[in-house]
Each structure stands twice: as C-alpha cells, then as structure tokens.
DRENPA-3360 file (N, C-alpha, C; in nm, 2 decimals, always signed):
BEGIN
1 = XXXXXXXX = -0.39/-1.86/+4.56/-0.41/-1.72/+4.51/-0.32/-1.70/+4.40 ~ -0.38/-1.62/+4.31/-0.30/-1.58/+4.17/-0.16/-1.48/+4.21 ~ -0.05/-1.53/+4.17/+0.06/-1.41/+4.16/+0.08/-1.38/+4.06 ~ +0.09/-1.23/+4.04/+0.14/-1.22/+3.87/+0.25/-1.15/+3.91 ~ +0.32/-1.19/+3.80/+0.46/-1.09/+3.80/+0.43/-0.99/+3.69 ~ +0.55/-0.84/+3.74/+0.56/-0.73/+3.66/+0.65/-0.66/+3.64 ~ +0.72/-0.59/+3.55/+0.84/-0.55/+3.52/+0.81/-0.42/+3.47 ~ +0.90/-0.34/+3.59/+0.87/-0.17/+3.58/+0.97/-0.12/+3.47;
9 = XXXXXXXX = +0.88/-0.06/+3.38/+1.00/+0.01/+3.29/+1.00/+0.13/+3.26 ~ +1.04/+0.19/+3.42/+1.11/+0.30/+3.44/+1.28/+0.22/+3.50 ~ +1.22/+0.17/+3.58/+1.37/+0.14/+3.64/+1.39/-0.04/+3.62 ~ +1.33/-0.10/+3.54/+1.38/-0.24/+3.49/+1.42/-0.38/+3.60 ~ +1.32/-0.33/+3.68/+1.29/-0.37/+3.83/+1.17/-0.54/+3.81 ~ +1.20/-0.63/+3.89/+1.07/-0.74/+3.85/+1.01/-0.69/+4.01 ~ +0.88/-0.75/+3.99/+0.83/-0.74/+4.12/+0.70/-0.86/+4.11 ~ +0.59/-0.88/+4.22/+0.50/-0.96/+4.20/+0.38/-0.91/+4.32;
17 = XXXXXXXX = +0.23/-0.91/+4.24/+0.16/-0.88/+4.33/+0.03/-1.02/+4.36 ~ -0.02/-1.02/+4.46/-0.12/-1.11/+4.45/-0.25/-1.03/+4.43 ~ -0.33/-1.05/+4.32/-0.44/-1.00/+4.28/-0.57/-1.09/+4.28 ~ -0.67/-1.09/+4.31/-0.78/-1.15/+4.37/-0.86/-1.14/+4.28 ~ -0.96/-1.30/+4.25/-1.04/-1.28/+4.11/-1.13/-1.14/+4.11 ~ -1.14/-1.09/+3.98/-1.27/-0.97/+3.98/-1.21/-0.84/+4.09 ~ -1.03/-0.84/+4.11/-1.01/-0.71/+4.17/-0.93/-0.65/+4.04 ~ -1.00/-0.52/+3.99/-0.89/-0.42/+3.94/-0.80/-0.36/+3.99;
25 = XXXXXXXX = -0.65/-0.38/+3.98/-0.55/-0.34/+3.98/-0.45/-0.27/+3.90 ~ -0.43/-0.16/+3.96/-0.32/-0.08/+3.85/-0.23/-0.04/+3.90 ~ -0.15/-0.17/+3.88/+0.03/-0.20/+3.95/+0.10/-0.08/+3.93 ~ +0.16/-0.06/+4.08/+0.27/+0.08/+4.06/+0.40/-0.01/+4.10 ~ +0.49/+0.05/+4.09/+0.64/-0.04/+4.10/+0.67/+0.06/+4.23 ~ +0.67/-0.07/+4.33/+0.74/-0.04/+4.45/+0.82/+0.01/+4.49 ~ +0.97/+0.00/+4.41/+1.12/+0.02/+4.38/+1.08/+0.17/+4.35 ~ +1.04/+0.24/+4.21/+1.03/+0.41/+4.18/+0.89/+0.43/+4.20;
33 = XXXXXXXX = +0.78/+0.36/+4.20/+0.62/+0.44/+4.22/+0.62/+0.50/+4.10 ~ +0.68/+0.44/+3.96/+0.63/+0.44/+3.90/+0.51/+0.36/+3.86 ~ +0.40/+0.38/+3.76/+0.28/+0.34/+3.67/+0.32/+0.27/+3.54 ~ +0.42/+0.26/+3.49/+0.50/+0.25/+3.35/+0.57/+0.09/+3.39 ~ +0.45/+0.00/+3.40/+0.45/-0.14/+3.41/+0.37/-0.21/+3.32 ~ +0.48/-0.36/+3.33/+0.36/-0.46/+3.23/+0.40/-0.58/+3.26 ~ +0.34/-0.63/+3.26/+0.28/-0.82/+3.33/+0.36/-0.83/+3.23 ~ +0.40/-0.95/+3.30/+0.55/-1.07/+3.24/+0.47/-1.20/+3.26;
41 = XXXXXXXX = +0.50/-1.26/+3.09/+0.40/-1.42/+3.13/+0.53/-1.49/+3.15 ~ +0.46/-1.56/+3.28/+0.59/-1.69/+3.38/+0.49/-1.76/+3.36 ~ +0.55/-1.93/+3.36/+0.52/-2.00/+3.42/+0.44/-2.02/+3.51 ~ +0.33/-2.14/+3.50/+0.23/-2.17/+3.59/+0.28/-2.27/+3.68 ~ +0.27/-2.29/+3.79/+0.26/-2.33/+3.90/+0.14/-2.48/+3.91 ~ +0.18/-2.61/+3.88/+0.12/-2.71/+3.90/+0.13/-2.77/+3.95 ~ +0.09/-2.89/+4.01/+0.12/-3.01/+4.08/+0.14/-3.11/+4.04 ~ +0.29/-3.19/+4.01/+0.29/-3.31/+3.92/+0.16/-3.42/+3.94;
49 = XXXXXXXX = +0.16/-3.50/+3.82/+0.04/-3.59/+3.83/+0.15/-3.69/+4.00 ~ -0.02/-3.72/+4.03/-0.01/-3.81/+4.14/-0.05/-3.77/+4.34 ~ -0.05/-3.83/+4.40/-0.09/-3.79/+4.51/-0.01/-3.77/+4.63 ~ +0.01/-3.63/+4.69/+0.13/-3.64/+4.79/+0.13/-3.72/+4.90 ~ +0.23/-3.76/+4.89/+0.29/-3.90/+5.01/+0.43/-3.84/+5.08 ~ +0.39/-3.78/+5.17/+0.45/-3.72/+5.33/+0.61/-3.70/+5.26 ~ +0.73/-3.63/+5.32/+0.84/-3.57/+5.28/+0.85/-3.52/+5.11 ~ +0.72/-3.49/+5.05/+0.73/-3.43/+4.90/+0.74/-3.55/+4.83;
57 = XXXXXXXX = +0.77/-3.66/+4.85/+0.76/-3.74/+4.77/+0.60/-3.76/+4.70 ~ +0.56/-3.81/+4.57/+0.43/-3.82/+4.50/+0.43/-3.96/+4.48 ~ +0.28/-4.05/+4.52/+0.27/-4.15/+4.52/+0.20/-4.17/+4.35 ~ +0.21/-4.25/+4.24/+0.15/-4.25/+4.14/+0.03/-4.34/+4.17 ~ -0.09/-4.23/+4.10/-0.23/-4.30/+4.13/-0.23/-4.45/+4.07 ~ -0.31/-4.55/+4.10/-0.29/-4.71/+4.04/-0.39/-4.67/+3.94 ~ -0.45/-4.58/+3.87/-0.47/-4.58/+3.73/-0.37/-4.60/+3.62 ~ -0.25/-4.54/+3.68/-0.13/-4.48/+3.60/-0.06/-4.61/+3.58;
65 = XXXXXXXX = -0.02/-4.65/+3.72/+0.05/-4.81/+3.69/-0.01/-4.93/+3.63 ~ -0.17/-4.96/+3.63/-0.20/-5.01/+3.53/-0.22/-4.97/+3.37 ~ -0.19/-4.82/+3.33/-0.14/-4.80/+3.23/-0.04/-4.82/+3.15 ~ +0.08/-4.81/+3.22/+0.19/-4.85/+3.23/+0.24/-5.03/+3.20 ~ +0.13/-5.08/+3.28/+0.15/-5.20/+3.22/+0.13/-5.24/+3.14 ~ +0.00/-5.19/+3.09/-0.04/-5.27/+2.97/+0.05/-5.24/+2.83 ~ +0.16/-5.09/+2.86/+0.24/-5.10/+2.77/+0.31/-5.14/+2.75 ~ +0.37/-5.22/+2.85/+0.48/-5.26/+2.86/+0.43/-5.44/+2.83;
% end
C-alpha cells in the first residue's frame, strides 16, 4: 500500500497517510487540523535485486552470477 508523507505548514509537523489507488484525499494534519499541507517527495521503497533467503539475507539470481562472470 502507498504511503505518502506530508508536512503541515501551519505547525511544521511531518506526518504520513496511506491512501488507496483512485481514493481522493484532502490531508488535514493531525497535530493542529489544520488543511494548510503539502506532500513531501521521499524516497521509494524497493527491494534490492535478488531473491529473499530466510534471516534478510538476498540470494543473487544465477542470471546475475553468470554476468558477472563473463566480466570478469
């Protein structure tokens, strides 16, 4: 699900809402209720290349390692 962040500028507050594709939202700031907000571009949220392998560790796909080799 999407989070976006937003920064009230009445009181200079960050906050974050999750908003759902095709919902209109008109963010009030939790902290004053104020309306006097605007979306802050952060960072996206990815998943390094490769495939997870149990305690977070990422296994690299054997595409990658034979690319690798033939650089080398």
């Amino acid at each position: 699900m999407p989070i976006y962040e937003f920064r009230c500028l009445s009181c200079f507050k960050d906050f974050e809402i999750v908003i759902l594709p095709k919902e209109v939202v008109n963010p009030i700031c939790p902290y004053c209720g104020s309306k006097n907000v605007e979306k802050k571009i952060s960072l996206a949220s990815i998943r390094p290349k490769g495939i997870p392998k149990g305690k977070g560790g990422f296994k690299v796909p054997e595409c990658m390692n034979r690319e690798r080799e033939r650089q080398n």
